[in-house]
C-alpha positions as CSV (number, residue, x, y, z in Angstrom):
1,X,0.0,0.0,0.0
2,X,1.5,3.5,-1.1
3,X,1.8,6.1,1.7
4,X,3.5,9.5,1.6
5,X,6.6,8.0,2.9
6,X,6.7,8.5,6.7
7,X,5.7,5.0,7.8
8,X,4.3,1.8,6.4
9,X,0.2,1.0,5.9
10,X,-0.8,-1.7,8.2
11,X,-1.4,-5.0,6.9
12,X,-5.4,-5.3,7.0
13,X,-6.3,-9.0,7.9
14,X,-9.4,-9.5,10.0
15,X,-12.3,-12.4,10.9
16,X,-15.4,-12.9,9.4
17,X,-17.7,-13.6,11.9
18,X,-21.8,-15.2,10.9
19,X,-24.9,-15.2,12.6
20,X,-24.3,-17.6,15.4
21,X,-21.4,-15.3,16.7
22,X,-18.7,-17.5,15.2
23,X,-15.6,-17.1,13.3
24,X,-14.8,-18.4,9.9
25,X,-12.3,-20.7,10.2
26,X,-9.3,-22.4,8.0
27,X,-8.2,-25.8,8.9
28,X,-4.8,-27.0,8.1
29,X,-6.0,-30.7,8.0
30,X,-7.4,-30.9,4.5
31,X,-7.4,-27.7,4.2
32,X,-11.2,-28.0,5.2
33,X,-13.1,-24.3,6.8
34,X,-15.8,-24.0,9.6
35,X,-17.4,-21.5,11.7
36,X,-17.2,-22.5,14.9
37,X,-14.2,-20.5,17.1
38,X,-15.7,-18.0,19.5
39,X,-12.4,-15.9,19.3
40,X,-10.3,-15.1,16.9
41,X,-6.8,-16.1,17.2
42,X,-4.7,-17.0,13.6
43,X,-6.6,-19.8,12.8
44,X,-9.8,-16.9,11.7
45,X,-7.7,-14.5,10.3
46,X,-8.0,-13.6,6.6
47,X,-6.9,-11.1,3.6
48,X,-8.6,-9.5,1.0
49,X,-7.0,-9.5,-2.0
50,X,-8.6,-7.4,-5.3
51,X,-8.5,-9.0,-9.0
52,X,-5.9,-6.5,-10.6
53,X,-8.5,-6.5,-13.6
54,X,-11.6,-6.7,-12.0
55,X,-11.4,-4.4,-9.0
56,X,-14.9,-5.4,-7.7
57,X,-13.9,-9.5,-7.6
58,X,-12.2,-9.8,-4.4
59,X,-10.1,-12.9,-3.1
60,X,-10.1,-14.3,0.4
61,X,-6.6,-15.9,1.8
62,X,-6.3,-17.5,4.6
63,X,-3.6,-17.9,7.1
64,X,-1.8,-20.7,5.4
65,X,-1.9,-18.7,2.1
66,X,-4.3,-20.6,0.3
67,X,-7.4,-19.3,-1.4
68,X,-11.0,-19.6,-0.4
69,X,-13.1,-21.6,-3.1
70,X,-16.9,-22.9,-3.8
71,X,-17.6,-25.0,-6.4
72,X,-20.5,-25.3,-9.4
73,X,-22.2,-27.6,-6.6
74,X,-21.7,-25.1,-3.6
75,X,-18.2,-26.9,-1.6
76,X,-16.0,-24.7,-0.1
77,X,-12.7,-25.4,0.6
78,X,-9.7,-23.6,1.0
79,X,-7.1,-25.6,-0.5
80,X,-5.8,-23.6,-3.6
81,X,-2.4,-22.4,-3.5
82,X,-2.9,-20.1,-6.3
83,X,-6.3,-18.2,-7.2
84,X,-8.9,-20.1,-10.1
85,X,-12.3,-18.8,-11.4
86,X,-13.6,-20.8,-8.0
87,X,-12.0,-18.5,-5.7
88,X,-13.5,-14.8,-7.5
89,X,-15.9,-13.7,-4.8
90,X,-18.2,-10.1,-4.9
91,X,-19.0,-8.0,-1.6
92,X,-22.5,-7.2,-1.0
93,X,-22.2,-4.9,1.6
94,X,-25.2,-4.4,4.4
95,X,-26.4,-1.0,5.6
96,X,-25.7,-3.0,9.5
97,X,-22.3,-3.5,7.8
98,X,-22.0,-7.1,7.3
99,X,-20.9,-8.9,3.9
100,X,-23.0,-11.1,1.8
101,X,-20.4,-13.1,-0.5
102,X,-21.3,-13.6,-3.8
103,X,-19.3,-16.2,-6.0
104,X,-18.9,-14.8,-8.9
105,X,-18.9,-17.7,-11.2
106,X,-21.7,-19.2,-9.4
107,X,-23.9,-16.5,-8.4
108,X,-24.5,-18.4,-5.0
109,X,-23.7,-17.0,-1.7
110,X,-21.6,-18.4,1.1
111,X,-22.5,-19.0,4.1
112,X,-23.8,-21.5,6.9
113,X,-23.2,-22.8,10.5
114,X,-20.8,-24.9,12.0
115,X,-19.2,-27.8,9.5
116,X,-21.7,-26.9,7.5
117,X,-20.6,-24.5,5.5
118,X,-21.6,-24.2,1.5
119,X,-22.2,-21.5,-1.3
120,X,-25.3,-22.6,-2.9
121,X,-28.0,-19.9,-1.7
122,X,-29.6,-17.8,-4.1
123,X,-30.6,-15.4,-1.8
124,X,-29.0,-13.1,1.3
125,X,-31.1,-14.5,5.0
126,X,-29.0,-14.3,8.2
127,X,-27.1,-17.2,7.4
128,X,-25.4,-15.8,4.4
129,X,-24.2,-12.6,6.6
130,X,-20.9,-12.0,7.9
131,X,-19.8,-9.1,10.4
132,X,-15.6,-7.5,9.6
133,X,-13.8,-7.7,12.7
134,X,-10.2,-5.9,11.6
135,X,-7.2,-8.1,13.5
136,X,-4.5,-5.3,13.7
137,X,-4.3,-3.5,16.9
138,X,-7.0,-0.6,16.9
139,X,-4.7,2.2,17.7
140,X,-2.9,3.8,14.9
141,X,-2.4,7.2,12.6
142,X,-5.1,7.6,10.2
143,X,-3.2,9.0,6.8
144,X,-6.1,10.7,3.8
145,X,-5.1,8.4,0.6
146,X,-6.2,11.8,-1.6
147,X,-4.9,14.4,0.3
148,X,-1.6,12.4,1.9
149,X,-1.8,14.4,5.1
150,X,-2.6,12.7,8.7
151,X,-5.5,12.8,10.9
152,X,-5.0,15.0,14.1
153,X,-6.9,16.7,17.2
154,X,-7.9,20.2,16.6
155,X,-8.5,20.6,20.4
156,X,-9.4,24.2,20.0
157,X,-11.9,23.7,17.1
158,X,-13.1,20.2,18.5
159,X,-13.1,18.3,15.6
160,X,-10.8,16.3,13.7
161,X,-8.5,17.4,10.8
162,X,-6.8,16.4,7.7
163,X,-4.2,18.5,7.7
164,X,-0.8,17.0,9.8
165,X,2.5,16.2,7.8
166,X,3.9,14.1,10.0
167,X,2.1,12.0,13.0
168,X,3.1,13.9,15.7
169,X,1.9,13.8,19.1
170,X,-1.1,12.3,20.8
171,X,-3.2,14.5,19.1
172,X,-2.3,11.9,15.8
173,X,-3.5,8.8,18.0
174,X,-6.8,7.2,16.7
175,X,-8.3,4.8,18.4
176,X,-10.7,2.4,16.6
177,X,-13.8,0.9,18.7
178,X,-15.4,-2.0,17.6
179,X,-19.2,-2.3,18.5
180,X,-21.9,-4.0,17.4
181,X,-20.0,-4.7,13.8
182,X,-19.2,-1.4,13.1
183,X,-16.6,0.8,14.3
184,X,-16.3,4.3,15.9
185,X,-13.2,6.8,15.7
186,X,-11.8,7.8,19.1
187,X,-9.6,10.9,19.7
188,X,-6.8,11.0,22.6
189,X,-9.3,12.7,24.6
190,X,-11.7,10.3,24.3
191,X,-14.2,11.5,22.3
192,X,-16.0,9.9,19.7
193,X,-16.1,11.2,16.1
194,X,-19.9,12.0,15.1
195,X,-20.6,11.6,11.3
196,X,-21.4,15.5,11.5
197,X,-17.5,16.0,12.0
198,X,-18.7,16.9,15.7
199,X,-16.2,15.3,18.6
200,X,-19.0,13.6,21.5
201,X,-18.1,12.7,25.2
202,X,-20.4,10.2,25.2
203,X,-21.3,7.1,22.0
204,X,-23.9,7.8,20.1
205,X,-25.2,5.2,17.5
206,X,-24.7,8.3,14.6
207,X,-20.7,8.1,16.1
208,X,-20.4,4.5,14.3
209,X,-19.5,3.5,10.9
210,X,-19.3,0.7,8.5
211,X,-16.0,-0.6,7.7
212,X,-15.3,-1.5,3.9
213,X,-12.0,-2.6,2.1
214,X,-11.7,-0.8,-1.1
215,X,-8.0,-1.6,-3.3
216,X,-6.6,-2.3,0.4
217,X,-7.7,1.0,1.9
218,X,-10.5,1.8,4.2
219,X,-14.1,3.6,3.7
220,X,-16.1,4.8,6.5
221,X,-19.9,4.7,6.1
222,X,-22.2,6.6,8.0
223,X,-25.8,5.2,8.9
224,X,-27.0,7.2,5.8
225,X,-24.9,5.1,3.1
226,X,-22.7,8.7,3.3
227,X,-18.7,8.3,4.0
228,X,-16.5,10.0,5.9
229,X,-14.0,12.6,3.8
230,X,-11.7,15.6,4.7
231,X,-13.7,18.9,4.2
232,X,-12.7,22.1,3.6
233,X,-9.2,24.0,3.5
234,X,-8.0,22.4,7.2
235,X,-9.7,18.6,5.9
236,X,-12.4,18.2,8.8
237,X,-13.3,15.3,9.3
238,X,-16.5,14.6,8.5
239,X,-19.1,12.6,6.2
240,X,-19.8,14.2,2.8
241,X,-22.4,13.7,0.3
242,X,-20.7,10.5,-2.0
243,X,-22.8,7.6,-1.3
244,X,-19.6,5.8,-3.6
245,X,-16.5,6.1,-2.2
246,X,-14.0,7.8,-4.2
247,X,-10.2,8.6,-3.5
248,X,-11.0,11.3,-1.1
249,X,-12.9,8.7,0.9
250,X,-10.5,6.7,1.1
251,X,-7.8,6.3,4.2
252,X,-4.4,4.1,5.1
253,X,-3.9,3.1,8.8
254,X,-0.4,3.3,9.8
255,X,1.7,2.1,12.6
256,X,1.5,4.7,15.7
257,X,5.1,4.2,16.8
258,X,6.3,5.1,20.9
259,X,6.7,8.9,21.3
260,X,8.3,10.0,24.3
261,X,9.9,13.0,26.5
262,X,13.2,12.6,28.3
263,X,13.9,14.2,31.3
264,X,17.7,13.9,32.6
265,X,18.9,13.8,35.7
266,X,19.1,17.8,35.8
267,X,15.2,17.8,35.7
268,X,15.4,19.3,32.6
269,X,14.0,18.1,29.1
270,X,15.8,16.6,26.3
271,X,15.9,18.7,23.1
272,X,16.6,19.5,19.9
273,X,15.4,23.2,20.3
274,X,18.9,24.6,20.3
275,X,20.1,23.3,17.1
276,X,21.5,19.5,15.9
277,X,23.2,18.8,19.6
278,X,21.1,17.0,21.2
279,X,20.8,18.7,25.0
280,X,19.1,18.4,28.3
281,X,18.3,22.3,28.7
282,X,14.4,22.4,28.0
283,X,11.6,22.9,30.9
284,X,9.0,22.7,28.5
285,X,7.4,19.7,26.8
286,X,6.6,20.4,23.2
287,X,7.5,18.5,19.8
288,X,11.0,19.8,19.7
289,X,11.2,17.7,23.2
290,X,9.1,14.6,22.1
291,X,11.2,12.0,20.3
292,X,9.7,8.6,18.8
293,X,11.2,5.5,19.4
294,X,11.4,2.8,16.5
295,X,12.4,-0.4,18.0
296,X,14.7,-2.3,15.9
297,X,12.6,-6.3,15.0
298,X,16.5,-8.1,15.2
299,X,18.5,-6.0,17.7
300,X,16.0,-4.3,20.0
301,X,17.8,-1.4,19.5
302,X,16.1,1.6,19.7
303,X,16.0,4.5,17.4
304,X,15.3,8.2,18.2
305,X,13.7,10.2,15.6
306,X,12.8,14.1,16.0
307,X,9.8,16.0,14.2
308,X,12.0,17.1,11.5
309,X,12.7,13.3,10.7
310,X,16.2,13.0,11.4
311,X,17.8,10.4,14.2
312,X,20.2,10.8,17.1
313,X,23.7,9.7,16.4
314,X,26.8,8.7,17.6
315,X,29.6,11.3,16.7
316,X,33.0,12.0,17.5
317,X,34.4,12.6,21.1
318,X,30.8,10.6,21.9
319,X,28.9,13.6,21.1
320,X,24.8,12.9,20.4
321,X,23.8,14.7,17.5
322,X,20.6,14.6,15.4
323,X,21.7,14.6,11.7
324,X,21.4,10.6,10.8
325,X,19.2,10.6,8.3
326,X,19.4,6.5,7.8
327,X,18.9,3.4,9.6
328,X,23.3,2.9,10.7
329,X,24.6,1.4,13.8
330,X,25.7,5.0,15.3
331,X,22.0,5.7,15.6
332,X,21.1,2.5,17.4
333,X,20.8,2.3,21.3
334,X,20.9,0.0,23.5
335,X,17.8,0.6,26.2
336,X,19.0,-0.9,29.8
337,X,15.4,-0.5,32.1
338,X,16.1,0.3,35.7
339,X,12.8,0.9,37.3
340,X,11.1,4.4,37.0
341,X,14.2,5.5,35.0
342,X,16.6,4.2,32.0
343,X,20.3,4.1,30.7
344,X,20.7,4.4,27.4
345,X,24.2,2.7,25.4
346,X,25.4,3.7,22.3
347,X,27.3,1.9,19.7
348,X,30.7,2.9,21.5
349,X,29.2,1.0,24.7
350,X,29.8,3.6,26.4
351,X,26.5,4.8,28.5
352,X,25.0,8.2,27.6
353,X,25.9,11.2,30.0
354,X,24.3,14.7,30.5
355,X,27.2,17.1,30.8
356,X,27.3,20.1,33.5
357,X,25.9,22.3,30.6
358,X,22.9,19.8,29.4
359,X,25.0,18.0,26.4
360,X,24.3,14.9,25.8
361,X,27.6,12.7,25.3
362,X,28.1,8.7,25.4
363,X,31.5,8.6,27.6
364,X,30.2,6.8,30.6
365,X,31.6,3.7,31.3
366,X,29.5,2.7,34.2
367,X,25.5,3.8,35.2
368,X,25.5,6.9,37.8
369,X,23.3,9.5,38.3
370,X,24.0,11.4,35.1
371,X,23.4,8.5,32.5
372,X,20.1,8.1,34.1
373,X,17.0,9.3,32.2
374,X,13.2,9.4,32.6
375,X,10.9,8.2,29.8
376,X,7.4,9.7,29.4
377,X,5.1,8.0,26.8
378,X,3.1,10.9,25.4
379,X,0.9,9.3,22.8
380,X,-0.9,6.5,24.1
381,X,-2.7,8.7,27.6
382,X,-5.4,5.4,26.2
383,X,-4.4,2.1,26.1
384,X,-5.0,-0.9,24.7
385,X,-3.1,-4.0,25.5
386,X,-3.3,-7.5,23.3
387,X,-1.3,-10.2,24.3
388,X,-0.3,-13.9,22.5
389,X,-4.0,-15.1,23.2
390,X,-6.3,-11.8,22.7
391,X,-7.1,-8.8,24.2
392,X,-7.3,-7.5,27.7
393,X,-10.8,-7.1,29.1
394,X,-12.4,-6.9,32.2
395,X,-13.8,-10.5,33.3
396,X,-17.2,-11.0,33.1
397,X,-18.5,-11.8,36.7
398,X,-15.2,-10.4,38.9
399,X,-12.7,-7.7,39.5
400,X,-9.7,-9.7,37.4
401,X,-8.8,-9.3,33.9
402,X,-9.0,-11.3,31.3
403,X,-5.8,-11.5,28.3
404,X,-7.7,-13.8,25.7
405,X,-10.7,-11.7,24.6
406,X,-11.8,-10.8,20.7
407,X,-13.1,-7.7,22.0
408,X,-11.0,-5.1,23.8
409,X,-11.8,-2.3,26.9
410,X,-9.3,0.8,26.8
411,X,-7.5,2.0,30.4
412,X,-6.2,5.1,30.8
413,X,-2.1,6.1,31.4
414,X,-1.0,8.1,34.0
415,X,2.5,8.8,34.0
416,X,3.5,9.6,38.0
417,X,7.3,10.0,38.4
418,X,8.8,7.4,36.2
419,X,6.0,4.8,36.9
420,X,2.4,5.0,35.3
421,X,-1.5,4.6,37.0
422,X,-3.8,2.6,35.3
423,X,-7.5,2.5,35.4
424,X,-10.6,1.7,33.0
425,X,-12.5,4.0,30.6
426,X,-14.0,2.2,28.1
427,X,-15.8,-0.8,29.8
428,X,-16.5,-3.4,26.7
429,X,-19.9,-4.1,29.0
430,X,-20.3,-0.2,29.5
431,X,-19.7,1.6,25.8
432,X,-20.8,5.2,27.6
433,X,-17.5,5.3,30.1
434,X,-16.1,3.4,32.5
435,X,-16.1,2.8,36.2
436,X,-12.3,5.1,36.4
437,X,-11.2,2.3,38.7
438,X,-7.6,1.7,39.4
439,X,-5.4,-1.3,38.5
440,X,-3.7,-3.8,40.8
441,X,-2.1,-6.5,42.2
442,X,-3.5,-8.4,45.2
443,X,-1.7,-10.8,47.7
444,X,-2.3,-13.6,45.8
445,X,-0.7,-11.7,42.6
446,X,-4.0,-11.6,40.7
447,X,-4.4,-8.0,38.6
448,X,-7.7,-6.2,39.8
449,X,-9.2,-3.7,38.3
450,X,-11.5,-2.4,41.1
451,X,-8.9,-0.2,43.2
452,X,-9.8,3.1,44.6
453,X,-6.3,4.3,45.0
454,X,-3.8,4.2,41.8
455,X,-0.8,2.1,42.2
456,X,2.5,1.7,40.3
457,X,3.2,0.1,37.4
458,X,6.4,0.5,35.0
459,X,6.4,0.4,31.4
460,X,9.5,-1.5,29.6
461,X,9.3,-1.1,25.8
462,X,11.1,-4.4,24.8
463,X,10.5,-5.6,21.6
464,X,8.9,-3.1,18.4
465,X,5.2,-2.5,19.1
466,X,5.0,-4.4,22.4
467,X,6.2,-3.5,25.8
468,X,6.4,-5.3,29.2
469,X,4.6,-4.2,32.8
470,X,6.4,-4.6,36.0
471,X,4.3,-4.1,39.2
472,X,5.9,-2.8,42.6
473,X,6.6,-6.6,43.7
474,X,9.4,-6.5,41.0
475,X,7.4,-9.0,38.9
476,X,5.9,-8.6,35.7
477,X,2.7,-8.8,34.1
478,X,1.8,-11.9,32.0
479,X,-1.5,-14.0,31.1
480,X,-1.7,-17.7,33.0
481,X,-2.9,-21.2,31.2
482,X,-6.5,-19.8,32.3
483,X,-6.3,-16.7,30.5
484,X,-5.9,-14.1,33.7
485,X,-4.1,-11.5,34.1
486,X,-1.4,-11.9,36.7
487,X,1.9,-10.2,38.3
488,X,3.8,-13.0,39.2
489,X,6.7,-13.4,36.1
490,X,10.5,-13.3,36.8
491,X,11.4,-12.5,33.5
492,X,10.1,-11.1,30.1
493,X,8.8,-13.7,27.7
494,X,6.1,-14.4,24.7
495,X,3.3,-14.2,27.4
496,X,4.5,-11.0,29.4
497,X,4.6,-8.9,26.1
498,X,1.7,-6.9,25.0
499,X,1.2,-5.2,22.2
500,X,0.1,-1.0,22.8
């Protein structure tokens, strides 16, 4: 997918769920599908694919990369490694915005229960409908495909606009909520985007949209048949008049990376407001102070990239400059966590200092007071955490949480002195706002999410998009063989990594 060059379009897979609230389903053993998961792990996750002739004719792969097909006779398999006339499908999209897939060769749609699953109806009923549920994290930066500028909060004109170069901030953080089948756009201050281009406090059903895949990009339609567009010489936000959508309705999702503030061990900010030296001298927070972090997949190095788009390097006598303009080992860093604070090595492994006069300089050979730094995560003030098995969401009948849900409930971040608070806003049972209760960790190491006073939890950003929590027992944060939440890991590992 083609952006304007500051990051990469997410990969859109997602599950098709039917009437009886289950997920299509590809099995490896013969290759045989079914709809009966309740969640949707890799097993239910697909990929539309358009015919590069036919851009209506849209292809369905599965996780093993073979190719959804129904035959003359109505069986569906999904055993072909390379698309045939079997495997052309139409969308007939729902105003409730389900699909209704249409083989085109056919002229039968797919559908059914359980095992039994065929493509032999000549007519849409319930059976033959299947809800989108997108499988990428929901949080991201929203990019127009026509006018190649980024969604962002305008706080002081409450609405949303078109009109950001770069991603920058938490005003760029969308947050996509998915209820009911359809999906609503969330700002960083939790509002919800109306279809009017008006930011609400509270959900409304005119606040939700219908998600459809067009060439790979994404169409928002209001309840109306009307889809969202940028408007006017800022780009609001807001649904126009095309009940077709066209380029300008069109939108790429793109990875929100980590953006943080450093303070040094002076109490003063991290900057580039001074020139290419990169200093501790700033009491301000504003973009020249906020730096994002792109996590290297190999190393686990870590990056630092400034507004203007260049990196920090490594440069003679250990100075830390920001004129790297490429990926090079001199502007990889190693990240060591201590606690509420970091030390930071560069590719001289020597630690990184703050001088008498702010400078930063890599010339420590050992970890004292002035290679420590603080690390504020600025953009994600709503979080959403998915781990190996699902999503985190409150459980059902009791005060724990659960990390193997489809469906999701966002927390709020509270940065306090080098820790964070974390406490519920978006209750999945609730859609209207949360009960603003307080993670933490009881006696018996359990995570509950019922606590009237905050408590402190620290934020390790290990691996790229997914970071580790380490409560005040020293342990972290990982989901058990009965999916809950619990503090009780010695070390970092597949289960005690969540994606943010």
């Amino acid at each position: 997918m083609a952006t304007n060059g500051i990051s990469k379009a997410l990969k859109l897979q997602f599950g098709l769920i039917n009437h009886d609230n289950r997920y299509l389903t590809a099995e490896s053993f013969g290759f045989k599908v079914n709809a009966s998961s309740s969640s949707m792990k890799k097993k239910q996750l697909w990929t539309l694919e358009q015919d590069k002739r036919d851009g209506q004719v849209v292809l369905l792969r599965s996780h093993l990369g073979r190719y959804l097909s129904a035959d003359k006779d109505g069986r569906v398999n999904c055993a072909a490694e390379a698309p045939n006339s079997d495997c052309r499908f139409l969308i007939a999209a729902q105003l409730d915005g389900r699909w209704a897939l249409l083989s085109e060769p056919h002229q039968r749609y797919f559908g059914g229960s359980e095992d039994f699953l065929s493509c032999f109806a000549q007519a849409i009923g319930e059976a033959e409908l299947w809800a989108i549920h997108l499988a990428l994290h929901p949080q991201a930066n929203l990019l127009s495909v026509a006018r190649k500028r980024y969604a962002r909060l305008s706080a002081t004109a409450g609405e949303i606009t078109m009109d950001s170069d770069i991603p920058w901030g938490v005003d760029s953080l969308i947050t996509l909520v998915y209820t009911d089948g359809k999906y609503c756009l969330k700002t960083c201050d939790n509002r919800f985007l109306s279809s009017e281009g008006i930011l609400l406090k509270e959900y409304e059903p005119h606040a939700s949209f219908t998600l459809e895949l067009r060439l790979g990009k994404l169409a928002f339609k209001n309840i109306k048949g009307m889809y969202l567009a940028p408007v006017g010489p800022a780009g609001t936000l807001k649904s126009g008049r095309c009940t077709k959508p066209g380029k300008h309705e069109l939108f790429d999702l793109e990875e929100s990376h980590p953006q943080v503030v450093i303070q040094a061990a002076n109490k003063r900010y991290v900057s580039i407001r001074q020139g290419v030296n990169i200093s501790a001298n700033q009491d301000m927070e504003t973009d020249l102070e906020t730096f994002q972090m792109e996590i290297d997949k190999e190393t686990r190095k870590c990056m630092f990239k400034t507004n203007e788009g260049s990196y920090w390097t490594l440069v003679s006598h250990g100075g830390i400059q920001s004129t790297a303009t490429d990926i090079e080992a001199n502007a990889m860093f190693h990240i060591e966590w201590l606690g509420r604070a970091v030390a930071l090595k560069a590719s001289n492994r020597k630690y990184i200092s703050t001088k008498g006069n702010g400078q930063l300089a890599a010339v420590g050979d050992t970890v004292g007071d002035s290679e420590l730094f603080q690390l504020k995560l600025i953009n994600r003030p709503i979080l959403i955490l998915r781990g190996e098995n699902g999503f985190v969401c409150h459980h059902r009948s009791s005060n724990t949480l659960d990390v193997n849900r489809t469906a999701y409930d966002i927390f709020s971040l509270l940065f306090s002195d080098g820790a964070y608070h974390i406490k519920t806003i978006y209750h999945l049972a609730s859609p209207a706002g949360g009960d603003g209760k307080f993670w933490y960790v009881s006696s018996s190491d359990l995570v509950c999410s019922d606590g009237d006073e905050p408590e402190d939890f620290t934020l390790q950003l290990q691996e790229h998009g997914r970071l580790a929590i380490r409560g005040n027992n020293g342990l972290y944060l990982h989901g058990d063989n009965d999916g809950t939440l619990k503090c009780d890991a010695a070390c970092v590992d597949s289960a005690s990594l969540w994606e943010y």
